[in-house]
C-alpha positions as CSV (number, residue, x, y, z in Angstrom):
1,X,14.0,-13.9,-16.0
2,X,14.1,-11.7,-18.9
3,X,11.2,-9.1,-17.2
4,X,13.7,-9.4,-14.0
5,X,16.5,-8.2,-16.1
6,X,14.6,-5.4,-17.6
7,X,13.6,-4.2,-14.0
8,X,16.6,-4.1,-12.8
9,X,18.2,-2.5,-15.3
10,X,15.4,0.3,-15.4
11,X,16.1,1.0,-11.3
12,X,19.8,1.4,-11.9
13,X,18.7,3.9,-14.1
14,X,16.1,5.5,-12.0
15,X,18.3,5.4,-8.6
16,X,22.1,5.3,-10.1
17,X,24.2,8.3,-8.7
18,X,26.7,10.5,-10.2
19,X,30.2,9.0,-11.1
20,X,33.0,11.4,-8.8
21,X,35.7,10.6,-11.7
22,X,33.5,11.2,-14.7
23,X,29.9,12.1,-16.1
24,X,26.8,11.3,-14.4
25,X,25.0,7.8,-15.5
26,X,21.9,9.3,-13.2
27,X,20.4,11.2,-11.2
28,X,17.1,9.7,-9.0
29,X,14.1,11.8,-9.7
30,X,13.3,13.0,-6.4
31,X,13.6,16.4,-4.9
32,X,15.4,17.3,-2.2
33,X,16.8,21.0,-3.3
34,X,19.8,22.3,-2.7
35,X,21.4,25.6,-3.7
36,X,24.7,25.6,-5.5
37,X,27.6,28.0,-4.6
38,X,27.1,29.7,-7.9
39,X,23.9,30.9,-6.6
40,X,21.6,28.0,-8.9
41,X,19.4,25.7,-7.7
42,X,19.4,21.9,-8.1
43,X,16.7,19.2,-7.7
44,X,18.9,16.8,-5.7
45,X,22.2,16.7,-4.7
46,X,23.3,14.7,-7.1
47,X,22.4,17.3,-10.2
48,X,24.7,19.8,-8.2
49,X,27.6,17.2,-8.0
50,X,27.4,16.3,-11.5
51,X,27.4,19.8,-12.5
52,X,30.6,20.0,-10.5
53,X,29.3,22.7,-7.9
54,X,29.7,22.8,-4.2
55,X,26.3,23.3,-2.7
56,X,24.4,23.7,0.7
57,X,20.8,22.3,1.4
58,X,17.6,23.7,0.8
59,X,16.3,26.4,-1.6
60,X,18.1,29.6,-2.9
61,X,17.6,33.1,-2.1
62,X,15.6,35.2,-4.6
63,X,14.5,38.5,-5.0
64,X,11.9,39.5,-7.3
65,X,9.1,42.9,-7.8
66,X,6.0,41.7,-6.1
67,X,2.7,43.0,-5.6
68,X,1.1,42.6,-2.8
69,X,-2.8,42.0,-2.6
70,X,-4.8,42.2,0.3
71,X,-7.7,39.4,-0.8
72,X,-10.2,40.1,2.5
73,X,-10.8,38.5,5.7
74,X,-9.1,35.4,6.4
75,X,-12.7,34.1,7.6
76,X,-14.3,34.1,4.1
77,X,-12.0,31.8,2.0
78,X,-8.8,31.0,4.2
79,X,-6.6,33.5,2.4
80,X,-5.4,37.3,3.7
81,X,-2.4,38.6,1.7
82,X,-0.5,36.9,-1.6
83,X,2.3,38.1,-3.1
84,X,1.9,38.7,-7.0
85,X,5.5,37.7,-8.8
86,X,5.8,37.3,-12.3
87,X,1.6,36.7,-12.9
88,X,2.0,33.5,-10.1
89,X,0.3,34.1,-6.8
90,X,2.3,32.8,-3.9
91,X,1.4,32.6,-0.1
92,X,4.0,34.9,2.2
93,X,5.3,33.0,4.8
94,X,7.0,35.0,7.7
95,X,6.2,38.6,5.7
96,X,5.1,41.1,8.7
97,X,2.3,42.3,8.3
98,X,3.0,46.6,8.6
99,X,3.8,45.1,4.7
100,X,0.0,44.3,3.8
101,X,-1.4,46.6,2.2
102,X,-3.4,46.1,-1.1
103,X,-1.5,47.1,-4.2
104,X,1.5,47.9,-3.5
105,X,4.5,47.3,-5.3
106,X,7.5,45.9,-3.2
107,X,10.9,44.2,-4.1
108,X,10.8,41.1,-1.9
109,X,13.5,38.6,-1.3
110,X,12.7,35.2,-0.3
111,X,13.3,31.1,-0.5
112,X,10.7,29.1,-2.3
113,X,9.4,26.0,0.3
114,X,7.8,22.6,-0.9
115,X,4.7,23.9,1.0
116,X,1.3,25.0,-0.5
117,X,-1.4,27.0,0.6
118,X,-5.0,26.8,-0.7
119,X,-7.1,29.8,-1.0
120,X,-10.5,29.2,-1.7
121,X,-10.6,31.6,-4.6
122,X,-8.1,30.0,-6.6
123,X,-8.5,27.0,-8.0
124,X,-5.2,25.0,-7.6
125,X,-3.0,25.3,-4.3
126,X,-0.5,28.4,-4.6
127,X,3.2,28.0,-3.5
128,X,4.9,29.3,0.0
129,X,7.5,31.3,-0.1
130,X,9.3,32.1,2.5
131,X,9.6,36.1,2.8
132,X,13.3,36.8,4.1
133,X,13.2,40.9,3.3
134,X,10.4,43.6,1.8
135,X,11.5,47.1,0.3
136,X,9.5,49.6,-0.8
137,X,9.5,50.0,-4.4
């Protein structure tokens, strides 16, 4: 009975929802992303309401320097272009592709994505973003 009581009072925890008259007792962990009105992102829609912001679903727009690198033929590890942001490579989603050319510098502006893309250069699986807009820099 007692283990019972311990579980169940460990899942409210881990699943309990925001209060709408008062402070949160919890969020849930998982991610489901949603971009408040004041332009930051939240896990879950639940962080956004306890934070008392408005909010729509899915991932923010960003805009950040990139540069882009042209990494060879597609054949040879899986991988063309990646966009360099901030020393992180990410996988372009949607960039067209008068844009790849090795080295150089553009301001992109984009929405992060739960996908990932593994080149067989890199060791771990790099982030998709998805490319909304490319300037010249």
């Amino acid at each position: 009975m007692r283990i019972l009581t311990v579980l169940l009072i460990s899942l409210s925890f881990l699943f309990g929802g925001c209060n709408a008259d008062g402070p949160c007792d919890a969020c849930p962990l998982n991610v489901d992303p949603v971009c408040g009105l004041d332009g930051v992102p939240y896990s879950n829609p639940c962080e956004a309401r306890c934070a008392g912001v408005s909010y729509v679903y899915g991932f923010c727009e960003e805009e950040a320097d990139a540069l882009i690198l042209d990494l060879g033929a597609v054949a040879a590890d899986g991988c063309d272009f990646m966009l360099l942001i901030d020393n992180e490579y990410y996988h372009p989603q949607g960039m067209d592709s008068v844009w790849r050319v090795h080295n150089t510098p553009v301001r992109v502006q984009f929405r992060r994505t739960l996908q990932f893309f593994h080149c067989g250069f890199l060791p771990l699986p790099n982030p998709v973003l998805e490319v909304l807009s490319v300037e010249l820099q």
